[in-house]
Each structure stands twice: as C-alpha cells, then as structure tokens.
Steps between C-alpha positions, in 0.01 A plus 500: 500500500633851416467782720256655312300174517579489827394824620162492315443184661536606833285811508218314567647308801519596858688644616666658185142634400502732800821684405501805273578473105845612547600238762308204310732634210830482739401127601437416099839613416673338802323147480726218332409157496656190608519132406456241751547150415303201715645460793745844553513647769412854476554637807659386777458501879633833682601621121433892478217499256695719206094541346162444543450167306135515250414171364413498160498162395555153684499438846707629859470305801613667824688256744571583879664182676217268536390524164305697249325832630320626145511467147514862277390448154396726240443873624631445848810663651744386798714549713385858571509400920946434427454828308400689776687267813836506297522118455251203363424282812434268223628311143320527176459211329379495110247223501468560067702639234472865613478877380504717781542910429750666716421871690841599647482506877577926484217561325299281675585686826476871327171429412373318851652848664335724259130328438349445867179249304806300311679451820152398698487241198800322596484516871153349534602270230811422734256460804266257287769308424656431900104423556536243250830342622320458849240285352732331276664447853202386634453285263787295537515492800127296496606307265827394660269432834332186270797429228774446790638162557333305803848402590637887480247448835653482895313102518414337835767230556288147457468341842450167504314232743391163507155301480503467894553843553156634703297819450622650816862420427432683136359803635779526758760414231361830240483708801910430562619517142232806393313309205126417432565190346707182550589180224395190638718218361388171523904361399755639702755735358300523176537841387370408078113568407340138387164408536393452872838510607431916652217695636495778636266614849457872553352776741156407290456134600561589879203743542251236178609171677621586861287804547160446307522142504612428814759259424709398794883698507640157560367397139832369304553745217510200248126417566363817391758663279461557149760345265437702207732793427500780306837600364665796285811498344747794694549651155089549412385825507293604804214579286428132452554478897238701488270284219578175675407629849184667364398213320527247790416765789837406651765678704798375456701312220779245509817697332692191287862569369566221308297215712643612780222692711701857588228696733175598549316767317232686687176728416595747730835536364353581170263734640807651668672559216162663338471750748767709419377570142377835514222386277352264721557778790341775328205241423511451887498822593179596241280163591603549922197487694617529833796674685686162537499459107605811454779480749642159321518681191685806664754242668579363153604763380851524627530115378436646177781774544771243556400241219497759269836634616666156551429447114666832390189713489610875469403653827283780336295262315435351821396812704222599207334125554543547877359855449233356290418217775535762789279741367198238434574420811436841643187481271367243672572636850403834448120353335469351810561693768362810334123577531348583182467884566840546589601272219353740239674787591832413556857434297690245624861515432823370573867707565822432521677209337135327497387802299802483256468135417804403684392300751654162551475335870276704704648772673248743688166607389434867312168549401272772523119641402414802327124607501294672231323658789489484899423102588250419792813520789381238716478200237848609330679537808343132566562362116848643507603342854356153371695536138827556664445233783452274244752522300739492811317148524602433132844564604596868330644680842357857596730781356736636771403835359121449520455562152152307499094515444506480893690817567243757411797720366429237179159460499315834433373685234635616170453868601716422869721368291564843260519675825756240621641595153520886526598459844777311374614706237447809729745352766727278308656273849665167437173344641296698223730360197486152638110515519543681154709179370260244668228657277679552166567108496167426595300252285077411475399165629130546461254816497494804329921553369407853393454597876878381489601660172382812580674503753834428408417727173539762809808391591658490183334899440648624831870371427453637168424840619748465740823383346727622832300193688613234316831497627393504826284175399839355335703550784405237665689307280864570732309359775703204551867483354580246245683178696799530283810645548863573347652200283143365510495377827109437643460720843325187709288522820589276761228210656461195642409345163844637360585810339235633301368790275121654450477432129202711538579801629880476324428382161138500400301781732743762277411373203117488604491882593709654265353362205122583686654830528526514075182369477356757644685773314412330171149454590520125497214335615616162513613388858730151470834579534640366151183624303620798625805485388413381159303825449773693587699380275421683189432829682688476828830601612719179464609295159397163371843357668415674814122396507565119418808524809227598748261272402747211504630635801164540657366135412840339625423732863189303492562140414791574792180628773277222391760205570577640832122527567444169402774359708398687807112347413663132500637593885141656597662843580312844316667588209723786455694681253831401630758252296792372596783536244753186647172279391523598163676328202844754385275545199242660608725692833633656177150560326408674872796741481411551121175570580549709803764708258230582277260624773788704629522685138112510524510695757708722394359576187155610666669657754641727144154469362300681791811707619454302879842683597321792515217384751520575856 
C-alpha cells in the first residue's frame, strides 16, 4: 500500500478520523509498510516499540508468558500500551503472512500530546485491553483448576488394614493418621488393584452402617466392606476426577501409578483447590444467602492471591480481580445492612489503595458515603456501624486513621463534603491534603458516582486555580527518605525478625504520591497508580525510558511487599510492608537497589517539577 493509499484509507478509521486534514496528511506520508512472514516475530518482549504497528493484511498474535493474549488482524493497531510505557511487556508473533503499516513512534507521540480525543483513543483502548488480560487470566486459571494432573495433587498416603480389623479400631486408626478413608486388604502386603483383592471403608460407611444401621463397632471390617474400587490414573486430569465422582456420587478415588495404588484422592481436596478460582468466588459471593456464605467466600480470597502469585501472576493483574471480588463483596454488605431509604441516597466508595485498584492482602478498611441529600441520622449512624462491624467479621481490619462509613467525618452529605472542601483549600494543613488525597483516589462501589465525580471535579478546579498548592500537596513526597545510601548500600532497620526495610514507605509510597501529585496537575481522572502513569506519558513530565523505569520499578516494589505479606500470612502474624533483604536471592537484592535508584531520581525530578525546594 502507498501512502497515498494509505492515508485515504485511514481517514475513515478511529482514531485517525478525529485528527485534522493536515495531520491525517503527516501520518499518510510517514506510514511504510512491512512484510511479515508466518511465524516472525515482530516485536519482542521489553523491545521499545520504534511505531505503532496497523495490520493490513494477515494475522498478529500477542504473546505474554503463558500464552497468547489477542490476535490483530486487518484494521487493528498494537502495541500502542509499549508506546506509551517505553517497552512491550509482550512479543508479537505473526500468526499469517503479514503486511503491517508502520507510524514512527515520534509522530505517534506528537500527535497523542497535541490531539487530547486521539490520545483518549489509545488510553481507553490501553485500559480495555489490561481488562481483557484479567479475564484471559481468569480464564486460565479455571481451566487449569479442571485440566491439572490429579497427581500434580498433595494425595493422602494409602493406609492399609486387614479383614479383622473392627469399626472402632478404623475410626480410631483415621483419627491418628488424619484420613477419611482406609484400604482394606484381604492379602497381606498387597499393595496392586485386582479384583476383590482391595476395598476401601470411609468416614461414609461409619455414620450408613455403624450410625444408621446400628451395626456393632466390633463388626470385622471384611464383613461389611465393599471390594469394589474406583481408581484414576495420577496423570488424568482432575476434570474426569470430577466426571467419575459425579457419576458414581463418590468421594474419593483410588490414585494408580502403574498398578501400584499411590494415594488417595478426595472430594474435598478438589473442592479445595476450586475455591481459590476467583470465578467460583465471585459466584459465591453473588448467590451468598447468609453471612456465613459470604464470609467463606471473603476467606478465599487470599487463597486466591497466593495461587495466582505462586504461578507467576503479575501482581497488578491480581489486585484488579481482588478489587473486583472485594468490591462485590462490599456490594453485598452494604445491600444488607443498609435500609432502603438510606440506600437510595447514598455513594458508597472506597479510598486508598482499595480505591486505586491496588489492593492485594487486606490491609485496613477505607471506605466512605457521600449523600445526595441529608440521610435520616439515626438509621445511617446504625447501617454504617453494622457495615463496618461486618466487614471486621470478614476479616478487612478498621483503618488506624478512621477513614470509614462509621466515622461520621465519612459519612455525610455531598454539600458537608464541599465545605470540608473549601475548608480545606482555605487552610491548606497536612491533615487537609491527606483528606484531600484520600478523596482524589476515591472510587464508586455502588450508588449515584456523580455525587463522587462532582466532587473530585472540585478538587481538580481548586488546584487548578490554585497552582501555588500543589506543591504543598507534592511535598509529601520527601516524607520518608529513600533506604539507600552511597555505593548503593540499603539503610536497614533493625528487629527481631532481622534487619529490615518498609518497602512501602521507602520505595513505593513515593512513587504513589508523586505521580497522584501529576495526576492532579494534568487533570487525570484515572486513580491506579500505573494507569496513571500511562497517561502521563504522552503529556507528562518524564520520557518513555523514564516512564517504563518506574513502572518496572514500581511492579518489582510490589511483587517484593506481596511475598513478604504472604510469608508473614503462612506464620499467622498481620501483614506489613516490611522485607527483609538477607532473604532475598542476589538477583533480585540487586533489582531492590535498582529499583530504589530509580525512586531516588523520581523524586528528584518532581521535586524540579513543582519547585518543592522552595516550600516551607
């Protein structure tokens, strides 16, 4: 295709239609194509895209590590997200012969800077397309639940007993070893499957044939033990675990390696492993009809949090399905606690790293109501006590701040709220920008999000109109000083766990303000962290090679937090935000220092950008 053919093609296609003749002109003259043979690689992982790729003919399958993501064909364009981060996270694969046209990365970015609807093009484009990777994730991850190996299972060693062996001495024996079932062999030491030559006598035929029938618990095992089993093969798939246990209302199957009988597979070990799909949680969380329900659902959540991150699951794909589960969660709560009345006027939202998608194991609770007009006082002082009470019974702790529906100082009126605002504004204190930051990263749950868009419309008006403020706001950035010293050396706290360091407040807390700082001078309305960053990228301050270092850096910060979190869960202690570098591999000690480097230079630069030298 020639340019000219090119550029007439495109100016019916969004987003090219929405630019002005002489920039659809600039793109027709720049476009060239490119040949892609089956099977090239077009782009790979953490390349700098040098252009936005549009397919013209053929096929372009995007690849992250687990597989394919999405196939571009004709008319589509990628990899405008490694565009705007600096770097593909992943390889492009042509699944055809390919023609792909070629818009240099410059112009690309000129025009994103220059044409505000273009940019919005890309960015929700960008924001449809992480939405889709979290279902892709979900996706495998339900379909890895049923297409696992039953072997890949922890099995229940096989314990064996004889003919003679009596009900009573069964029972006792599953109480000592832990199991629900035991293999009755009628030849000693046989440890093969042939016919009659096993049973098996489980949990079941104590209560049917001691229980309900009332057979004696001296009754020899042999007499009433059926020696008929049902076996899988350790490498079947637990899906037809699943059919065979189904089909024969059974629960639990002989596991065979070879002939040789290797363990015991159970129903509730299937059903274990089920319950950390955050399918079949957000299922339990929709269809829960009573608070215990909803509470089993809530406690499966952080089960879901460390399968996903034991099988490499990036952790901000796993903080928007937590957010997802969390806030149907709330949902739920808040329906029924709420009266009606109360209901219908309010906004419930969610703050601080709940509100910006980042949560990963729970933390504290920051959640608040806004009102369209004054609420009954009585029945929401009485609907907001019972909300947060139960979700301290769901296990999300009370905020040490208080920032929640309980503490009227959250729960009032939009129009307290604007006079909170002006107070705010009027008397800029540290409090007052910390209650201004809660706000600004503030997200809807359910009820009317325009009470909450208004207000933070506010917000963003008042910081416009006063420009001085907002490095005020940004200062708090220099709050806590970056744990890394001359020659790289990490400053460390001492404790009795070892010494340690507050990847939080060192490493990630900078990162969170400062860019919340740009997003506020840029009038960005997302409130995640990296979305944040991604649309600053083509109108902010920093470069693509500076924007895809703090979003590395900033994802690294995390995975680091959410180990340590995880770790600290597996000891039943609250988790924190401290690591402990001599714990870490050398590799990633020396990612840490990277990282911390570039949240050093991060700070510097908007410390530059809003002149912070200059604020008392």
């Amino acid at each position: 295709m020639s340019p000219p053919e090119a550029g007439s093609s495109i100016a019916g296609v969004s987003p090219f239609d929405r630019l002005a003749e002489t920039d659809r002109l600039r793109v027709s003259e720049a476009l060239t194509p490119s040949h892609y043979a089956a099977g090239a690689t077009v782009l790979n992982r953490w390349q700098s895209p040098p252009h936005l790729f549009i397919v013209s003919e053929g096929a372009i399958e995007e690849q992250d590590g687990s597989g394919a993501v999405v196939t571009y064909r004709s008319g589509e364009m990628f990899d405008a997200r490694g565009l705007l981060h600096g770097r593909s996270e992943n390889q492009f694969v042509a699944r055809a012969d390919s023609v792909c046209q070629l818009l240099p990365a410059q112009l690309f970015t000129a025009l994103a800077r220059s044409n505000p609807s273009f940019r919005a093009f890309f960015q929700d484009q960008i924001s449809r397309s992480l939405d889709a990777q979290v279902a892709i994730q979900q996706q495998r991850e339900a379909a890895s639940l049923l297409t696992g190996r039953v072997g890949e299972s922890a099995l229940h060693p096989p314990i064996f007993v004889g003919p003679e062996t009596t009900i009573r001495e069964a029972i006792a024996r599953m109480q000592v070893d832990g199991v629900s079932a035991v293999l009755v062999r009628r030849e000693e030491g046989a440890r093969y499957v042939r016919d009659g030559a096993i049973g098996i006598f489980t949990e079941r035929d104590v209560r049917e044939k001691h229980l309900l029938m009332g057979l004696p618990e001296t009754t020899p095992l042999g007499e009433i033990t059926r020696f008929e089993l049902l076996t899988i093969d350790s490498e079947d798939l637990l899906l037809n675990a699943l059919i065979i246990m189904t089909k024969y209302a059974v629960r639990h199957l002989v596991v065979l390696r070879g002939r040789e009988i290797a363990g015991l597979f159970e129903q509730a070990d299937l059903l274990r492993r089920l319950s950390s799909s955050s399918l079949v949680i957000a299922s339990q969380v929709e269809q829960a009809e009573t608070d215990a329900e909803l509470k089993g659902a809530s406690e499966a959540i952080p089960r879901m949090v460390r399968s996903l991150f034991e099988r490499g699951v990036k952790p901000r794909h796993i903080a928007r399905m937590v957010t997802d589960l969390n806030r149907k969660l709330f949902r739920q709560v808040f329906e029924r606690v709420t009266p009606a009345e109360v209901r219908d006027l309010a906004c419930l939202i969610v703050m601080g790293s709940e509100g910006r998608g980042e949560q990963l194991l729970r933390t504290d609770q920051d959640n608040g109501l806004i009102f369209r007009a004054p609420p009954p006082a009585g029945a929401t002082a009485t609907a907001a006590r019972r909300f947060t009470e139960m979700l301290l019974d769901l296990g999300y702790p009370p905020c040490p701040g208080k920032v929640m529906v309980s503490n009227p100082v959250w729960a009032k009126a939009a129009s307290d709220y604007e006079r909170d605002l002006r107070q705010w504004f009027d008397h800029p204190t540290g409090e007052a920008f910390l209650n201004l930051a809660i706000l600004i990263d503030a997200e809807t749950v359910t009820g009317d999000a325009s009470l909450l868009a208004a207000l933070k419309a506010r917000i963003f008006a008042q910081y416009k109109a006063r420009q001085g403020l907002l490095s005020h706001f940004a200062r708090a950035i220099l709050s806590f000083p970056t744990p890394l010293g001359l020659f790289n050396r990490l400053h460390l706290e001492e404790s009795p766990q070892g010494r340690r360091l507050d990847i939080k407040k060192g490493g990630i807390f900078p990162i969170v303000h400062g860019v919340r700082s740009l997003a506020v001078e840029y009038q960005i309305e997302e409130t995640n962290t990296i979305a944040r960053v991604q649309a600053l990228s083509d109108r902010g301050p920093f470069d693509r090679q500076t924007i895809a270092d703090i979003i590395e850096a900033f994802e690294f910060m995390s995975m680091l937090r959410l180990r340590a979190q995880l770790a600290a869960w597996d000891r039943g202690e609250a988790a924190d935000a401290y690591i402990l570098p001599a714990q870490l591999s050398r590799l990633d000690r020396n990612l840490l220092k990277d990282s911390l480097r570039i949240v050093k230079q991060f700070k510097q630069d908007i410390s530059y950008h809003f002149k912070l030298n200059m604020v008392s």
